[in-house]
N, C-alpha and C positions, 0 to 999 in steps of 0.2 A: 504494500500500500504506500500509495505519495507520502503519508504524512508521516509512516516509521522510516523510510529512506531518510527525508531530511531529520530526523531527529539524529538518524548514527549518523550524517552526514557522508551518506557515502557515495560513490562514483558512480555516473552514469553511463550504462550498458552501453558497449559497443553497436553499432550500428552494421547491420547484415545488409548482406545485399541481396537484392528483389529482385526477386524472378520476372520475367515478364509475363503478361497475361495478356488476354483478350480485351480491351475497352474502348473507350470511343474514339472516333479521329481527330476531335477539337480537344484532344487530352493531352498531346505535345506542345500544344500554341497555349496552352492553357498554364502550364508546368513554365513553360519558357518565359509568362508573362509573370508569375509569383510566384518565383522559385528562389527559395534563399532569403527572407524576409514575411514579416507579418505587415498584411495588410490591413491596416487601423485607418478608421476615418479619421481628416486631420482635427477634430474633436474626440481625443481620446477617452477610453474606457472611463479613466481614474479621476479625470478631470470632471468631463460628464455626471459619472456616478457624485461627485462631491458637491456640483454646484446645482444640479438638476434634483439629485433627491436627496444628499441630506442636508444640502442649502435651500431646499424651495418643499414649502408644505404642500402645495397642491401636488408636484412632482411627487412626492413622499406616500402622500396619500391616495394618489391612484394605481400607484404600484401595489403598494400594502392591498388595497382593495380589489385590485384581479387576482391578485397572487394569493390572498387566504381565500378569497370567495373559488378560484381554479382549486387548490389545493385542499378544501373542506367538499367534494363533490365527491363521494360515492365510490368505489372501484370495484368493478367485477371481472374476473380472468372466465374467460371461457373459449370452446374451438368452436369448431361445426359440427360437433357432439353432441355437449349439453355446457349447462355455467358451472363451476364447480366451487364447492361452498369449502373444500380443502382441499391446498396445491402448492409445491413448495415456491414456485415463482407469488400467490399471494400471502404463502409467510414472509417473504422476503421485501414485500412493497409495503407488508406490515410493520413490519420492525426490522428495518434497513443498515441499522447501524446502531452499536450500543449508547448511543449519545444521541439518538435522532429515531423521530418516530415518521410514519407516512407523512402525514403534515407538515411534519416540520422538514424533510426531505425534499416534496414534490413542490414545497411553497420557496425553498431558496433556488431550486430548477427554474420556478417560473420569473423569480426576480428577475436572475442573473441574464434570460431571455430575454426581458422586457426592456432591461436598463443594457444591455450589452448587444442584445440581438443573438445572442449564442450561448447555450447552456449544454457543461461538461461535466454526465456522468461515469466514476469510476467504479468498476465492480470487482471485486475481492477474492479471486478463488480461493477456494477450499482445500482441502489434502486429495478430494476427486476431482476437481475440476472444475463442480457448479461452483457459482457465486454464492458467496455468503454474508458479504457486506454489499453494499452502493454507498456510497459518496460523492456530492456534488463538491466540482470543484470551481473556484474562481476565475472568471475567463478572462479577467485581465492578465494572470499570470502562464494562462494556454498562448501557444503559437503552435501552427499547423505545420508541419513539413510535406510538400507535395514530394510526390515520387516521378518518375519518366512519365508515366501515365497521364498525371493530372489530380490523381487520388490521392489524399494519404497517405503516406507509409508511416506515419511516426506521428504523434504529438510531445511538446516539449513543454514539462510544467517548470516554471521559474521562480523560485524566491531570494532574491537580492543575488548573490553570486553561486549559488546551486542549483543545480538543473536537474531533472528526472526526465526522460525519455520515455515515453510508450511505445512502444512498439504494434504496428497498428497489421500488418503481413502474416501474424499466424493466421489459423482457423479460427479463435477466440476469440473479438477485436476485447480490448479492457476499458474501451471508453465509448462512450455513444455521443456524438454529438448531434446537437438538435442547434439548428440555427433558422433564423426567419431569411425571408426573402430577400436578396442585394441585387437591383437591377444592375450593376456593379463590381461586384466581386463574386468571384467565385468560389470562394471558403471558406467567406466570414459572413456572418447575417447581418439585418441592417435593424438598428432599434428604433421603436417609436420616443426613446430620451432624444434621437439625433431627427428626427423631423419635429421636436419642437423646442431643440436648443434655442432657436430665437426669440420665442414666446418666451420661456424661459428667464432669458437675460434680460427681457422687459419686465417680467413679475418683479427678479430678483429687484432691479434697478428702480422699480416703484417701491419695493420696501426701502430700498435705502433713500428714496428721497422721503420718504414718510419720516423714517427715522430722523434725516436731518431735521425736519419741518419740527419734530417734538425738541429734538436737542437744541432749538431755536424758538422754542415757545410758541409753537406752530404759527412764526409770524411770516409773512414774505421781508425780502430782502428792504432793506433801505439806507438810506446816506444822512451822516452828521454832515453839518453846514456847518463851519466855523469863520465865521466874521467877525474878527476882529479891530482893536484900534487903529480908527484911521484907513478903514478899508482892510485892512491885513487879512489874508487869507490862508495862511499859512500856519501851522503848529508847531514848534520844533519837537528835538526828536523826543525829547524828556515825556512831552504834553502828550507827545501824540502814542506814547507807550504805555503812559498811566490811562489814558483813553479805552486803549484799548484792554491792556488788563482790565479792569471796573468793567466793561461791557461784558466781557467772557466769563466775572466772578460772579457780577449781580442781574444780566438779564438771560444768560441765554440758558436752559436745561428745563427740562417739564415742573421742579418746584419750585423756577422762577417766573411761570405762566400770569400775566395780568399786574408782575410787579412796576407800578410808574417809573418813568424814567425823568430821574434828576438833572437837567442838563447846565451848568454852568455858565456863566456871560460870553455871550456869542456864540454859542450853540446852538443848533436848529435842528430838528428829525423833519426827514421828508422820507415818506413812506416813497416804496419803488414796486413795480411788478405787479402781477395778479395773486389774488388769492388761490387758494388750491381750489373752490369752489368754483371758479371764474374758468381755470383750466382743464374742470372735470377729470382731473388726473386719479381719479378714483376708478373712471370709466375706464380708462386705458389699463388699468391694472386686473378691472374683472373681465376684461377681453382676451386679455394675455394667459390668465386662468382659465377662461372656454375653449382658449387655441390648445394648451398642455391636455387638458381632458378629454379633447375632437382625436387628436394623434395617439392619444393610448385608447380610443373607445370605451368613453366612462362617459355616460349622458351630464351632462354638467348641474342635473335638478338636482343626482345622487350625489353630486359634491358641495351643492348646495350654494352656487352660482346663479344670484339674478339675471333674471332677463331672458332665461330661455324657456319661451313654450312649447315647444315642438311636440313634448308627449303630453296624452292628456293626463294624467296624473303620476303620482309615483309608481305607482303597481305596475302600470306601463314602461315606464322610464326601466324599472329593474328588471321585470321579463326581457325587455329589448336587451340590457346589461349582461344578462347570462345568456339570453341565446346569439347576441352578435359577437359579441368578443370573449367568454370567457369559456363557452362551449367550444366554438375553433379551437382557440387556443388550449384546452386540456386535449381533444380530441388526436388532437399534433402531435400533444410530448408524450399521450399514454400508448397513440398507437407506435413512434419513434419508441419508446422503451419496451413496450411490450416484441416487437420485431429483434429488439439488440436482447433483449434474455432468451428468445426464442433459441437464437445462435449460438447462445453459451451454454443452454439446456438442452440441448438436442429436441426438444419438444414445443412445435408452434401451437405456443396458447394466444390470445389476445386481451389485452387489457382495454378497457372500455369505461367510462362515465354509464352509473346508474342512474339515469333519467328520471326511473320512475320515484326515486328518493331526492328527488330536488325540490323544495318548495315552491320556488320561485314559478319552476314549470309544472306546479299540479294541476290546475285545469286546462291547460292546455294537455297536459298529456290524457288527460279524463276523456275531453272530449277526440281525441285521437284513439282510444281505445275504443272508443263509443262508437266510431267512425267505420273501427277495421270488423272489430264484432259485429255489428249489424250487416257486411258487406257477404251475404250467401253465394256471389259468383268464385268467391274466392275458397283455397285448401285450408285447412287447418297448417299445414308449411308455409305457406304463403302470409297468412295473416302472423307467422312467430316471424317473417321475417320482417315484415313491411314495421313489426314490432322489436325489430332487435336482438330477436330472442334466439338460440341457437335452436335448431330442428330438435323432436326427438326421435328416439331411437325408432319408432315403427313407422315415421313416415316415409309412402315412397320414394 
């Protein structure tokens, strides 16, 4: 396992050479074009992940909320068989790791996708060969090594100046990677944190003028006038340092709010600028919040953003919430995971979202059941399937 490696600190495996094999013909021009290098958009992982989600609450908060609402959903393993209610691929989604339960497994999966566009699972063989741990790994610290082909042959995990190597060319692969789509790259995913970096750096940039606006007695800017004797308009440097100290000691911070301002002979306040009401700088900030929540597909009612009606109430808003984006998005990493233990078990099961224990989607699935039951042109196989359900054993 990555995490015993770096603790003895030890050397990374030599690198075999790879056979060739049969694969596509855009797999040379593909190898040739990112080969030797990690392709990162030039908004990086570490950056991203710092200013998008644990610098920006709405960032923060829509992650959090696809990521446990994906990862509190249901899971049933089953073939073309039947479902099976014990199987050692669903002990193993059950209790994945002695530090980590399903949930808290399948919900850092879906983070590290959401915010990176790429999520890297490790599986743990055994003294036989099946897997007996999973562990997610962090993809800022993944890079891919393509091979002649285009493929993978290797992943390389990195912490500071240690490297661990997978080796990706057995029968076994040890890692599954699941990445979203990159019209762009060919073997890195693209995140919904990088289509709304810019929204983003608006939100952020509106809290920090807010902040300033408090640490300023939420006044707008304005100018001392100082006319002095005989016309003099000038302060020397003495006046014009005690000036300013007094202003930063006695007017400006939130529990100097409404304190009068004392100003001495030939002093003048001329207020400057618009108020923030004047500049609806508040508007620009909850727009910036509907743009972060439009790019990860979180209806912005559920985040609790003015001004948008689009659903007619909540109940709608959070049906839309799990069937647009958070169904895809389980459907993607259970069927991507369910496929990579298949190949280390020797046994294709499939792991699946149990629908019928969602709440969100129980009258719809009511009346779906309602729909397929009543429908007499149809088989009893037919209706398990149109339902999800694997056939059973006596159908033809």
């Amino acid at each position: 396992m990555v995490f015993d490696f770096l603790r003895r600190g030890g050397e990374p495996a030599p690198r075999t050479a790879v056979p060739e094999t049969k694969a596509s013909a855009t797999g040379p021009v593909v190898a040739f074009h990112g080969a030797g290098r990690a392709a990162w958009s030039p908004r990086d992982t570490v950056s991203l992940t710092r200013t998008g989600f644990q610098g920006n609450p709405v960032g923060f908060r829509v992650v959090k909320l696809i990521a446990e609402a994906a990862a509190a959903l249901p899971l049933v393993v089953q073939d073309c068989e039947r479902r099976y209610e014990a199987h050692p691929v669903l002990e193993l989604i059950r209790r994945p790791n002695p530090a980590q339960g399903r949930a808290e497994l399948f919900e850092a999966a879906y983070a590290q996708l959401l915010l990176s566009g790429n999520a890297y699972l490790e599986a743990v063989a055994g003294t036989g060969g099946a897997p007996v741990e999973l562990h997610v790994l962090r993809s800022d610290r993944m890079s891919l090594v393509p091979g002649a082909d285009g493929w993978p042959v290797a992943y390389d995990y990195t912490v500071g100046s240690r490297r661990h190597r997978f080796d990706m060319t057995g029968a076994a692969a040890p890692i599954c990677h699941i990445r979203a789509f990159h019209p762009q790259d060919d073997h890195y995913g693209f995140s919904p944190l990088q289509a709304a970096a810019t929204a983003i750096d608006v939100h952020n940039a509106a809290s920090r003028w807010s902040k300033a606006l408090l640490d300023n007695a939420a006044r707008p800017s304005g100018a001392i006038v100082y006319r002095g004797v005989d016309g003099a308009g000038t302060l020397s440097a003495d006046q014009y340092d005690r000036l300013v100290t007094e202003m930063e000691a006695n007017h400006q911070g939130a529990r100097n709010a409404g304190r009068p301002m004392l100003l001495e002979g030939g002093l003048d306040w001329k207020p400057m600028g618009f108020s923030p009401s004047d500049m609806e700088f508040h508007r620009t900030k909850e727009a910036a919040a509907r743009e972060i929540a439009i790019a990860f597909g979180v209806p912005p009612m559920l985040m609790g953003i003015p001004g948008d009606a689009t659903y007619a109430n909540y109940q709608e808003a959070n049906r839309a919430f799990f069937r647009l984006t958070v169904l895809p998005l389980a459907a993607k990493v259970t069927a991507a995971v369910g496929h990579w233990l298949s190949t280390l078990t020797g046994e294709a099961v499939e792991i699946r979202p149990d629908l019928d224990q969602v709440p969100a989607l129980a009258a719809e699935r009511d009346q779906q059941w309602a729909r397929v039951g009543a429908a007499d042109f149809l088989t009893v196989a037919e209706k398990r399937l149109l339902l999800g359900l694997p056939r059973l054993a006596d159908d033809a």
